[in-house]
C-alpha positions as CSV (number, residue, x, y, z in Angstrom):
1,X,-5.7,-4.8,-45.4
2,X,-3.4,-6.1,-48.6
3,X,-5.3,-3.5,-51.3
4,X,-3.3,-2.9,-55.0
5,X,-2.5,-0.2,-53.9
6,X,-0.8,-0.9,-51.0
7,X,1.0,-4.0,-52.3
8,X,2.3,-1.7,-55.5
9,X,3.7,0.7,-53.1
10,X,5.3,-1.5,-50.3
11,X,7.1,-4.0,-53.5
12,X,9.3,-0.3,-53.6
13,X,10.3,-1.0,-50.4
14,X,11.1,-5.0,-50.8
15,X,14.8,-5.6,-50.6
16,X,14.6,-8.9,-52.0
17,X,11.4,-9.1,-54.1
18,X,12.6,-6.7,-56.4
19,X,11.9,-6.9,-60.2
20,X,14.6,-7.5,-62.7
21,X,16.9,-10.5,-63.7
22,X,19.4,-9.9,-61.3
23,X,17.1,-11.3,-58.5
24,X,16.2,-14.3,-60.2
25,X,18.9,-16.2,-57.7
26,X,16.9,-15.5,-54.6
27,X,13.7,-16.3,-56.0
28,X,15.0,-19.8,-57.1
29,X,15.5,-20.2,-53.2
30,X,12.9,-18.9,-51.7
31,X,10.0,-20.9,-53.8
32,X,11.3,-23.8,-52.1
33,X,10.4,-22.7,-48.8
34,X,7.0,-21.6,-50.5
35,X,7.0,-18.4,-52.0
36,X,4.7,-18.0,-54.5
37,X,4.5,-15.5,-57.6
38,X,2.2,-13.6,-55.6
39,X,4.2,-13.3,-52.5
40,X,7.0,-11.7,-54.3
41,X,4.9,-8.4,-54.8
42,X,4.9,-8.5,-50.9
43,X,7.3,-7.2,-48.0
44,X,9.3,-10.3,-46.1
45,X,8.4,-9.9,-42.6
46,X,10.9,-12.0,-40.4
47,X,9.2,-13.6,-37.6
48,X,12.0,-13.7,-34.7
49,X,11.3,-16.0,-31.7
50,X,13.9,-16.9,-28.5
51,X,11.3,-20.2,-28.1
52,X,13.4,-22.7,-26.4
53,X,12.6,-25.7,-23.9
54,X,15.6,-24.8,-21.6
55,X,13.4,-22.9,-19.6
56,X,9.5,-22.0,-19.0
57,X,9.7,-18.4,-19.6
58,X,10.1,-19.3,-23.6
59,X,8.2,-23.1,-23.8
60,X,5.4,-21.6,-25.6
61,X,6.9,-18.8,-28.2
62,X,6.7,-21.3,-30.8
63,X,2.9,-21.1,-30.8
64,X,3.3,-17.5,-30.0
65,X,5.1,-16.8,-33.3
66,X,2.6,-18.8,-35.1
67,X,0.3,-16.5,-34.5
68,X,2.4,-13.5,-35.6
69,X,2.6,-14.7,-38.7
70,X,-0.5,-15.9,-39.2
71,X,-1.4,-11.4,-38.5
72,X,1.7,-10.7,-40.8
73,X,0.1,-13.2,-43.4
74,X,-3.0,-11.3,-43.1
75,X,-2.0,-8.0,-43.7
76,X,-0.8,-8.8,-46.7
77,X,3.4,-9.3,-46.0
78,X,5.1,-12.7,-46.3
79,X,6.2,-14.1,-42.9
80,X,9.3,-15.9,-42.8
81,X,10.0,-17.7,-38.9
82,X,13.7,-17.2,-37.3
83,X,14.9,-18.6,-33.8
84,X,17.5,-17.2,-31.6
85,X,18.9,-18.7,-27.9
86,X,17.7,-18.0,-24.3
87,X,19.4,-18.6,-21.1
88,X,17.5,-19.4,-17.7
89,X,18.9,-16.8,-15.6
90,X,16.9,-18.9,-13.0
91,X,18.3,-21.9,-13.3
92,X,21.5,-20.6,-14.1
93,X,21.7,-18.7,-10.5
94,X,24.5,-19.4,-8.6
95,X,26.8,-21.6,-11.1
96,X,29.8,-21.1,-13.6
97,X,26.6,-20.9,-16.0
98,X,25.8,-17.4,-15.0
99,X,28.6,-15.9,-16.5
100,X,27.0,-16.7,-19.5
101,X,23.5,-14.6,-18.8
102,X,24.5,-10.8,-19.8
103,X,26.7,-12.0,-23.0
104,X,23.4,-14.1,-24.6
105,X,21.7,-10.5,-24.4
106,X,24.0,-8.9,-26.8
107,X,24.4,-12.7,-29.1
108,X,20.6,-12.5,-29.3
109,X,20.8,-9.1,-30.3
110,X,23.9,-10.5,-33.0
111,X,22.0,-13.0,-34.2
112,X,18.5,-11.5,-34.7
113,X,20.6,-8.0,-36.7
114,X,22.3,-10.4,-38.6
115,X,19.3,-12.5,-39.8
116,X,17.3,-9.5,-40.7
117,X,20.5,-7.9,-42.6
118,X,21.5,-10.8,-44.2
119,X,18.3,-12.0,-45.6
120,X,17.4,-8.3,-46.3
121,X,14.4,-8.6,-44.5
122,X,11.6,-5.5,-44.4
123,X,10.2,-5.3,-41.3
124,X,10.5,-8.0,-37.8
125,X,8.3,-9.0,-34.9
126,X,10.7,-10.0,-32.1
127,X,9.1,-12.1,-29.8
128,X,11.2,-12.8,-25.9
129,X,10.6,-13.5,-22.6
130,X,13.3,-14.1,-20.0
131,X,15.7,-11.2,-18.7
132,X,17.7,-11.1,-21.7
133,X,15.7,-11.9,-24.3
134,X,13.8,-8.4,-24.0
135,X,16.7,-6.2,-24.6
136,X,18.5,-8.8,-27.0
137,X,15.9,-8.3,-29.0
138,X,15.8,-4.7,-28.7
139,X,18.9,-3.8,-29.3
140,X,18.5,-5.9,-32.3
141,X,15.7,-3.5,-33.4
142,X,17.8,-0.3,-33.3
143,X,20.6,-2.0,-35.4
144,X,18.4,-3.2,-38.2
145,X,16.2,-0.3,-38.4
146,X,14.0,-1.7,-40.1
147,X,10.2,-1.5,-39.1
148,X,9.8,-3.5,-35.8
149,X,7.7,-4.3,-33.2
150,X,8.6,-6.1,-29.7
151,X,6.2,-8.6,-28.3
152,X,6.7,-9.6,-24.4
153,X,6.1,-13.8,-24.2
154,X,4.1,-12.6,-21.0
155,X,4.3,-13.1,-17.1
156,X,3.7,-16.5,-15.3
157,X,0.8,-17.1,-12.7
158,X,1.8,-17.4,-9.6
159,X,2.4,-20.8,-7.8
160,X,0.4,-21.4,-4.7
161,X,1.6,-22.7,-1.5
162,X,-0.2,-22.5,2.1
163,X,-2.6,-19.9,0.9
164,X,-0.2,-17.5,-0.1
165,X,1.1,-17.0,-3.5
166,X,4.9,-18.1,-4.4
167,X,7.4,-17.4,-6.6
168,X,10.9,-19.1,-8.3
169,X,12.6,-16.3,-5.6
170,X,10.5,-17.7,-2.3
171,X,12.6,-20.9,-3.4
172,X,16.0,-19.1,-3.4
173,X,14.8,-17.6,0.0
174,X,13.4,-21.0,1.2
175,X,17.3,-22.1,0.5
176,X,18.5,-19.5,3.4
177,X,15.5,-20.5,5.7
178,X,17.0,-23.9,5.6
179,X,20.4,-23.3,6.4
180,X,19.3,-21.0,9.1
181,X,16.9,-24.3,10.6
182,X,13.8,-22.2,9.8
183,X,12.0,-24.7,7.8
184,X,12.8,-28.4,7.1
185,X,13.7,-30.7,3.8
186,X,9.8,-31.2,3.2
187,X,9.0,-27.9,3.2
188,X,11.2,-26.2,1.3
189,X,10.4,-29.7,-1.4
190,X,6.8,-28.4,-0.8
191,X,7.9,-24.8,-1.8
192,X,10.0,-25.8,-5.0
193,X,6.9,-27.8,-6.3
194,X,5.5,-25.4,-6.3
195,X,6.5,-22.6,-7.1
196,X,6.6,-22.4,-10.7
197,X,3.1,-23.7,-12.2
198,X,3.4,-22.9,-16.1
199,X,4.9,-21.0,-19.3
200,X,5.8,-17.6,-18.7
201,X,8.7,-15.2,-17.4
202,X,8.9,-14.9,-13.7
203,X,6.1,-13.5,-11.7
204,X,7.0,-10.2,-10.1
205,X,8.2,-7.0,-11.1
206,X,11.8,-8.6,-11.7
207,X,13.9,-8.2,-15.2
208,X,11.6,-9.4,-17.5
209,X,8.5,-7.9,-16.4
210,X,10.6,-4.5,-16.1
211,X,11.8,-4.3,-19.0
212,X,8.8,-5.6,-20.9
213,X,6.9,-2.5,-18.8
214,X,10.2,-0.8,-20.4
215,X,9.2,-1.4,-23.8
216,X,5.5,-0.7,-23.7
217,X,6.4,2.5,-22.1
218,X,9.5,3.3,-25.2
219,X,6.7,2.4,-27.7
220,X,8.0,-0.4,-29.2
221,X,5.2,-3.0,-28.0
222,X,1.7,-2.2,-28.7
223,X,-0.4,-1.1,-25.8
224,X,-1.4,-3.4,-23.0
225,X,0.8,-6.5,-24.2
226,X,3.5,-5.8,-21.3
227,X,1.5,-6.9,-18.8
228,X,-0.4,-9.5,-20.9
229,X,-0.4,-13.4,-18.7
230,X,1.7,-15.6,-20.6
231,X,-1.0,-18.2,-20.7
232,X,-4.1,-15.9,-22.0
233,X,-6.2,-15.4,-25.3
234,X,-4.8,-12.1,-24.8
235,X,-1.4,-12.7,-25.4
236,X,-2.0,-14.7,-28.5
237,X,-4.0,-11.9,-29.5
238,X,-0.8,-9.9,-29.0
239,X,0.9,-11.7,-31.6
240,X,-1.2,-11.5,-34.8
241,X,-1.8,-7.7,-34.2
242,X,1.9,-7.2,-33.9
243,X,2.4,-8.8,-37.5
244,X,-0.3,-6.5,-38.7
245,X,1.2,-3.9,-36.8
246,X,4.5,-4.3,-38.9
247,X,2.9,-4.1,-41.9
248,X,1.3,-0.9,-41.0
249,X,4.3,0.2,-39.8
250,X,5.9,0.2,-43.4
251,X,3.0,1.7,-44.6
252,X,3.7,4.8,-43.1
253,X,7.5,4.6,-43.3
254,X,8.0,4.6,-39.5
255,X,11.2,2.9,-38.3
256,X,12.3,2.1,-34.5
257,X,14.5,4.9,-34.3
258,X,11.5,7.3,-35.0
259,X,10.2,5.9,-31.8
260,X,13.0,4.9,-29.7
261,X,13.9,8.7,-29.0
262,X,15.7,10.8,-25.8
263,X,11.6,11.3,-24.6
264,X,11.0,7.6,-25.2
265,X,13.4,6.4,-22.9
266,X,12.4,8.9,-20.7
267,X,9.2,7.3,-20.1
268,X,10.8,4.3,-20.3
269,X,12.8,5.0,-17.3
270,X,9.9,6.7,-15.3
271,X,7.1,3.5,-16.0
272,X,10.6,1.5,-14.6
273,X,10.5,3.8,-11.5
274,X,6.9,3.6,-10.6
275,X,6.6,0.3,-10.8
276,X,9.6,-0.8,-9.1
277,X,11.2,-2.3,-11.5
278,X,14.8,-4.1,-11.5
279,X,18.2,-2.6,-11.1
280,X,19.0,-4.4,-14.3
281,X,17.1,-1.8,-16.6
282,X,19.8,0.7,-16.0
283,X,22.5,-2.0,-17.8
284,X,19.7,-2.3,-20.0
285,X,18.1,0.3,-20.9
286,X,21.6,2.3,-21.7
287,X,23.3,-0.6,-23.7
288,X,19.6,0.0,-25.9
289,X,19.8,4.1,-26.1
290,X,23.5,3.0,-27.1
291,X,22.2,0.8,-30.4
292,X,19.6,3.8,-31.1
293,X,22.3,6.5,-31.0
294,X,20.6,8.2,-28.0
295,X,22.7,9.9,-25.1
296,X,21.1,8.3,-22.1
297,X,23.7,8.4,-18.8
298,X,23.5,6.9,-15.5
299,X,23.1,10.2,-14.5
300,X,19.8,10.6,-16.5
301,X,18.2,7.9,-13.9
302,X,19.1,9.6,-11.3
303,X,17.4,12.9,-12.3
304,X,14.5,11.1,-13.2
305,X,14.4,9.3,-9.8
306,X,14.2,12.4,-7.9
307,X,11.1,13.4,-9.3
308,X,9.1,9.8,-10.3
309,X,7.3,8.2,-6.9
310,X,7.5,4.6,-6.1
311,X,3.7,3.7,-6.8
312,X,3.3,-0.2,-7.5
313,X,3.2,-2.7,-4.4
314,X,5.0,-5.5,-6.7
315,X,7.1,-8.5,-5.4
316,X,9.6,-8.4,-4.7
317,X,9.9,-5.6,-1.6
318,X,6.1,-5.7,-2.3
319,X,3.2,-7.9,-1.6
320,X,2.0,-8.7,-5.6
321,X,2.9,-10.0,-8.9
322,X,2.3,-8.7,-12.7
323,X,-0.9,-10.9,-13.1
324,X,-2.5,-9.4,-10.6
325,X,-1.5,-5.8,-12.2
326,X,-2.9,-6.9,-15.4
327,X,-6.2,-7.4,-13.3
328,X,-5.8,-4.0,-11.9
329,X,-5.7,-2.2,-15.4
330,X,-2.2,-3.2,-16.5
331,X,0.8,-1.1,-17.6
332,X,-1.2,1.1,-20.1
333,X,-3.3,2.2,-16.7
334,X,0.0,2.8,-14.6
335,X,0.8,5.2,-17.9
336,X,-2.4,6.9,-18.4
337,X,-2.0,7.6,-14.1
338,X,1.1,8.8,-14.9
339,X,0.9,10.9,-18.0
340,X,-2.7,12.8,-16.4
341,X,-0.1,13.6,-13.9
342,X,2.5,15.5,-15.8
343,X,5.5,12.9,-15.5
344,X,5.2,11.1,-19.6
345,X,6.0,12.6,-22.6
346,X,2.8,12.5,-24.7
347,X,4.0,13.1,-27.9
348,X,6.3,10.3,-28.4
349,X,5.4,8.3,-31.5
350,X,4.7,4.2,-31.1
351,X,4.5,1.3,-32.9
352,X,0.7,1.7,-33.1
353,X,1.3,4.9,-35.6
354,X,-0.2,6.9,-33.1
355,X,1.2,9.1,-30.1
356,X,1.2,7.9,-26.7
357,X,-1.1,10.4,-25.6
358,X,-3.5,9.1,-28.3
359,X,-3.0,5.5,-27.4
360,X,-3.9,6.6,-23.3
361,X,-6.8,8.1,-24.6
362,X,-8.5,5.0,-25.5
363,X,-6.8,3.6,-22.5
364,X,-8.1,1.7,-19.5
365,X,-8.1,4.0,-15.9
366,X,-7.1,1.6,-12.9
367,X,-10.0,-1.1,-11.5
368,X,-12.1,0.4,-9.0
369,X,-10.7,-1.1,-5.3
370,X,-7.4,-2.3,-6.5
371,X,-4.1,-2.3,-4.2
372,X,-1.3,-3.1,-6.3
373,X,-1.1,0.7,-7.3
374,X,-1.0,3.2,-4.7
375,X,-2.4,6.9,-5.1
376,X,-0.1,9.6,-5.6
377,X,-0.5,10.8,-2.2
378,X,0.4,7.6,-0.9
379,X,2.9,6.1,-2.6
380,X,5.4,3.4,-1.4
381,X,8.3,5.9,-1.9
382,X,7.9,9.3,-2.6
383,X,10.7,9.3,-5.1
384,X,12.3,6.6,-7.4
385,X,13.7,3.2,-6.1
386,X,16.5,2.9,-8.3
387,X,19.2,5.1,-7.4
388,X,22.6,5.8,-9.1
389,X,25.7,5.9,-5.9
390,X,29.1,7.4,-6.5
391,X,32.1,7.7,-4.2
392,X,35.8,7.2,-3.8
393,X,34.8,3.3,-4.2
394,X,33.0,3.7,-7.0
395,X,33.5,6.7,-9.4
396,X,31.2,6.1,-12.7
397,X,28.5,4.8,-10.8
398,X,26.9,1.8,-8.7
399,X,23.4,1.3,-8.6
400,X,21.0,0.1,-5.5
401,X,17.2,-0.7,-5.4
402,X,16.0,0.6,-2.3
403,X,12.1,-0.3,-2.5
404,X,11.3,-1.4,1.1
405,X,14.8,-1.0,2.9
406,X,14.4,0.8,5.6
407,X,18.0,1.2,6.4
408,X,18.8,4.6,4.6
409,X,23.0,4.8,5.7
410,X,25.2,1.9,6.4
411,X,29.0,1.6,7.3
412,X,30.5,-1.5,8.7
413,X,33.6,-3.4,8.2
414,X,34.5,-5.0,4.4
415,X,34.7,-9.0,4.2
416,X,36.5,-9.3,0.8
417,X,35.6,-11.9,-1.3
418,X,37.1,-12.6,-5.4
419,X,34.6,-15.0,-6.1
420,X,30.4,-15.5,-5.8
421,X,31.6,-18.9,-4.0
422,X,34.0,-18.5,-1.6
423,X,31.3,-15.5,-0.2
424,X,28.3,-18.4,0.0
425,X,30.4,-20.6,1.8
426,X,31.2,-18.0,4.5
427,X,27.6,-17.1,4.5
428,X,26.4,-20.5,5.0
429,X,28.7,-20.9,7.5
430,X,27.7,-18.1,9.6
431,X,30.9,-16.2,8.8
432,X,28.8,-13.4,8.4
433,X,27.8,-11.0,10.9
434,X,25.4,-8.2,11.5
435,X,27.1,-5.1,10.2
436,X,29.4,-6.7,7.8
437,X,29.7,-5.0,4.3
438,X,29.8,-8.4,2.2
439,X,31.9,-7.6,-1.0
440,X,32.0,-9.9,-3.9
441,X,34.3,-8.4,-6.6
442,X,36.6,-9.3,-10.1
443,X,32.7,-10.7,-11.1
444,X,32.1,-7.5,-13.1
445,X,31.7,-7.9,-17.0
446,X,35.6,-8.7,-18.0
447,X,35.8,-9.8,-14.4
448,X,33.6,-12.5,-14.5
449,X,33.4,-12.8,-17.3
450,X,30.0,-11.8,-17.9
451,X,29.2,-10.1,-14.4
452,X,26.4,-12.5,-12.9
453,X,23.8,-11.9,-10.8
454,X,23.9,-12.8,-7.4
455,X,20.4,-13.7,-6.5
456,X,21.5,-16.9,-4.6
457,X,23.8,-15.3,-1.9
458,X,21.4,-11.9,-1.4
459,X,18.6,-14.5,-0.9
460,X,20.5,-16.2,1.0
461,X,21.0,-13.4,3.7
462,X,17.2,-12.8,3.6
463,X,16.1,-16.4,4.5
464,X,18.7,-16.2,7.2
465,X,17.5,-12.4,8.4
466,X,20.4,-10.4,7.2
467,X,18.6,-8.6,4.7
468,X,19.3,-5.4,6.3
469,X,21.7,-6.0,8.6
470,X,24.6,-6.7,5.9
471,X,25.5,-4.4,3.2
472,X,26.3,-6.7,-0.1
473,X,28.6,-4.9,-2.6
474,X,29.9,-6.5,-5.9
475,X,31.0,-5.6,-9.6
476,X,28.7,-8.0,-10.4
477,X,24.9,-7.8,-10.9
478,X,21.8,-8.6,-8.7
479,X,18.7,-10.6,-9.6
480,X,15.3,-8.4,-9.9
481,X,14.4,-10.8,-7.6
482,X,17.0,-9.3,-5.3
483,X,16.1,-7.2,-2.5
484,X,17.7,-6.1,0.7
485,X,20.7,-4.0,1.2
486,X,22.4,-4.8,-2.0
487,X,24.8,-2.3,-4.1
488,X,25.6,-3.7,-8.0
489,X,27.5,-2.9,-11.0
490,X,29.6,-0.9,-8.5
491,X,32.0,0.8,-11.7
492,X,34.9,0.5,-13.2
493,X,35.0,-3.3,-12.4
494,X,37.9,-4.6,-10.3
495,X,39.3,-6.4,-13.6
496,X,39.8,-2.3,-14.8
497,X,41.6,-1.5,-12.0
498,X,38.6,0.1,-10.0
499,X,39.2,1.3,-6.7
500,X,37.2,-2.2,-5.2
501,X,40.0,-3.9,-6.7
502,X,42.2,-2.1,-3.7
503,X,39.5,-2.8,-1.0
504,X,41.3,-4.3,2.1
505,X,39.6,-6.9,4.4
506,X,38.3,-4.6,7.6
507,X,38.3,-1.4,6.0
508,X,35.3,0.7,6.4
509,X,32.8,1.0,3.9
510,X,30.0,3.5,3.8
511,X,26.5,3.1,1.9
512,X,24.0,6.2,1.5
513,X,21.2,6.2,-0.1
514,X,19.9,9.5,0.6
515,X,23.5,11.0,-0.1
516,X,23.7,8.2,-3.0
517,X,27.6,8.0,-1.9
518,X,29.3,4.4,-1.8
519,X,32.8,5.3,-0.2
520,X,35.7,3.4,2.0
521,X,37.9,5.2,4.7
522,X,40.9,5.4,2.6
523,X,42.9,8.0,2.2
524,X,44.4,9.0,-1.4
525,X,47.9,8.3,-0.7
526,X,47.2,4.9,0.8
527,X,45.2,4.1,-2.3
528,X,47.7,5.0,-4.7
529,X,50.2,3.4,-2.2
530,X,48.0,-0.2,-2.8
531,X,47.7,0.2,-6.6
532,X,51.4,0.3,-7.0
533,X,52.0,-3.3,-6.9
534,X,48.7,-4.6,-8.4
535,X,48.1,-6.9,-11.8
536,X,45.2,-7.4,-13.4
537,X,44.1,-11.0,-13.7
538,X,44.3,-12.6,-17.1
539,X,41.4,-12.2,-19.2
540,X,39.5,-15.1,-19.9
541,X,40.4,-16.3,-23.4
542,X,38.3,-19.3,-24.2
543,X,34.9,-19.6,-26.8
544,X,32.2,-16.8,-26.5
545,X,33.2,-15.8,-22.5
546,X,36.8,-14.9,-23.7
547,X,35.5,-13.0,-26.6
548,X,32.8,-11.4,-24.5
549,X,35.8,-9.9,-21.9
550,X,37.8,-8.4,-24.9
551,X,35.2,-6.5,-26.1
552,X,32.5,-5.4,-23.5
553,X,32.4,-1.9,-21.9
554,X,32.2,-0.4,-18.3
555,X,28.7,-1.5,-17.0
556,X,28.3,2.4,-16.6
557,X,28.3,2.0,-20.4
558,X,25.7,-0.8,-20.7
559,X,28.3,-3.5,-20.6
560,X,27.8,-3.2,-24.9
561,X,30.0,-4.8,-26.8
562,X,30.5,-2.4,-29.8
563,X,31.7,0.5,-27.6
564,X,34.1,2.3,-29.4
């Protein structure tokens, strides 16, 4: 690919391999991490990888960025390797170490912008896996603006157990199956051995696979890599044709805001809708539209919702996982079934160069026989599974995954909790009964700090068959392993002063999905009557948590951190 010509016209763009005697400095530097005379007529390409041993969702990015540069390399730029952090939301579940999930999204996103800005880099291949990896790195994207591509670190296979396939959430579920005296010590052992077989991001259409399928869908991944198996010649393949993708990319003077446009995240948000996808790419997906300078609203979902059906059988209200979607025709046969059906914007430009109706032309249609996506005239929903709720108990919105609850209204009595633990005590203690509207709150995003997710306590109820017959509220976040009847980022947070901050033990509390209403039997004059007397809790103060709660937004916001 690397021609005279091009190399002559991509040195113009070079912020650091510039001509002249005043850049004699940073050449001295960079020949000792072996740049040649050659390579400084060449672009710097910075290779960014979350690769870390702390969890398996990111073991094997190291090799994965190898092979970026090595397609970089090839396309005539000069790859130059980075590393950022990751956080197992996985094993994190359920501990003090939770708090610390949501803020690594926006310090990978810190650290990645400030790499690329600092070293005056030309273009970037972000590589992630786990939950917050994905939109760390794409919010870094959208602050650098400089010509990017995302690649997803790919799914894991699922773990086998009894004939049946398993995941990291039939463990959590396991948990409330043994409280309950479902199952004993050696089989929930039996279950966590094997749950988890390899590398990759967990199995079913939870955060990171829904926000990978989020990025395919903006554009910002190249075709077919969302849904990609971690482990696969396909995924390393991924890798070298996003570092010639990059190079391409500056070619032609196309830059992630180009791409990452109001339509984009359109089709972002539909793909997200069809296939299922987690509760968390709301959070997500506006804290990114935020960094691109694009006015995407909670209310934005909810239109969107209304008209996109449920199509994708996917753990975990369904019965599969994303490898067996990437043996069905992956995410780029989802969009071409979607776009041949009116509900994508085709003429939203990608990382490929091209549109994506001219990427879905070359496009695979769905295997012949397949089950994990069902035909538009029967889908699993007919409408969107992520819905928006708003009420006298939250105003600015809460949001609820409804994918395979069949309870559509709820109202029971509130059991107030202020902390995830004091609630999992009561739970395991049979504290809670059928009808109960379980509320965990002051665990929102200044709260918290760091609003976790409570996949531990919903899975909990589950295992113990509660799923439906307790309503579980919180400020906090849910899993997109989470299923049941759950209600998160219920906003503004009790730490703001939010009208769950003034919910009494026994008070009535009213989920409706179909009314998308979250309210409490209050009347306005006794909740002015309880705020008259209320403090807000210290913020935290200590090391990145305390700086986190001083400077994140509502969660109706994206919980972003440069809100101003």
């Amino acid at each position: 690919m690397s021609t005279d010509v091009k190399t002559k016209d991509l040195r113009i763009k070079s912020k650091v391999f510039s001509e002249g005697s005043t850049k004699a400095p940073n050449r001295a530097m960079l020949r000792a991490v072996g740049i040649t005379d050659e390579d400084f007529t060449k672009p710097m390409i910075g290779i960014a990888s979350t690769w870390a041993e702390v969890t398996p969702c990111n073991i094997h990015l190291n090799d994965l960025a190898a092979q970026a540069k090595n397609g970089a390399r090839q396309a005539g730029g000069v790859p130059l390797q980075f590393n950022t952090i990751t956080v197992s939301d996985g094993i994190s579940m359920g501990t003090q170490g939770m708090r610390y999930s949501l803020p690594s999204r926006d310090l990978i996103a810190d650290s990645i912008e400030t790499v690329v800005g600092a070293e005056n880099l030309d273009g970037l291949v972000a590589i992630g896996a786990c939950d917050k990896n994905i939109p760390g790195c794409a919010i870094a994207i959208a602050n650098a603006n400089v010509p990017a591509v995302f690649v997803y670190g790919g799914t894991i296979s699922p773990g086998r157990h009894r004939g049946k396939d398993i995941d990291l959430v039939s463990v959590f579920e396991g948990v409330g199956k043994h409280n309950n005296g479902d199952i004993d010590d050696k089989e929930l052992n039996a279950i966590e051995c094997s749950a988890c077989p390899g590398a990759g991001a967990c199995g079913g259409m939870y955060t990171a696979n829904t926000m990978a399928s989020a990025m395919e869908a903006m554009g910002m991944s190249l075709p077919g890599s969302s849904s990609n198996p971690a482990e696969s010649s396909e995924k390393a393949a991924d890798c070298v044709e996003a570092g010639e993708a990059v190079y391409s990319l500056l070619e032609k003077g196309i830059y992630p805001k180009d791409i990452m446009t109001k339509k984009a995240f359109e089709n972002a948000i539909t793909v997200v809708m069809a296939l299922g996808g987690s509760t968390n790419a709301i959070l997500h997906l506006l804290a990114i539209a935020h960094a691109a300078e694009v006015d995407l609203t909670m209310d934005d979902f909810n239109r969107l919702q209304e008209k996109v059906p449920h199509l994708a059988d996917l753990k975990p209200s369904g019965r599969y996982v994303m490898q067996d979607l990437h043996h069905a025709g992956g995410v780029q046969a989802v969009m071409k079934l979607l776009y041949d059906a009116g509900y994508l914007h085709g003429d939203c430009l990608t990382v490929t160069g091209k549109t994506v109706a001219e990427n879905l032309a070359d496009a695979p249609n769905l295997v012949e026989d397949q089950q994990v996506i069902m035909p538009f005239e029967n889908p699993k929903r007919a409408d969107g599974p992520l819905i928006v709720l708003k009420g006298n108990l939250s105003p600015t919105g809460a949001v609820a995954k409804v994918s395979g609850v069949k309870v559509k209204r709820h109202t029971g009595p509130a059991r107030v909790f202020d902390n995830e633990k004091e609630a999992t005590e009561a739970v395991l203690n049979n504290e809670i009964k059928e009808g109960d509207v379980l509320v965990i709150r002051y665990v929102g995003p200044k709260g918290g700090p760091g609003m976790p997710e409570m996949l531990s306590i919903s899975s909990l109820l589950v295992g113990k068959g509660l799923g439906e017959k307790v309503a579980l509220l919180t400020d906090g976040r849910f899993s997109g392993g989470t299923h049941g009847l759950v209600v998160g980022h219920i906003a503004p947070e009790a730490q703001d002063g939010g009208p769950i901050a003034f919910l009494q033990e026994g008070d009535l509390v009213t989920v409706d999905s179909d009314k998308k209403e979250i309210s409490f039997d209050v009347t306005e004059e006794e909740l002015e009557a309880r705020k008259k007397d209320w403090v807000a809790p210290p913020l935290y103060k200590k090391g990145i948590l305390g700086k986190y709660a001083h400077t994140v937004s509502c969660s109706s916001k994206g919980a972003v951190t440069d809100f101003l």
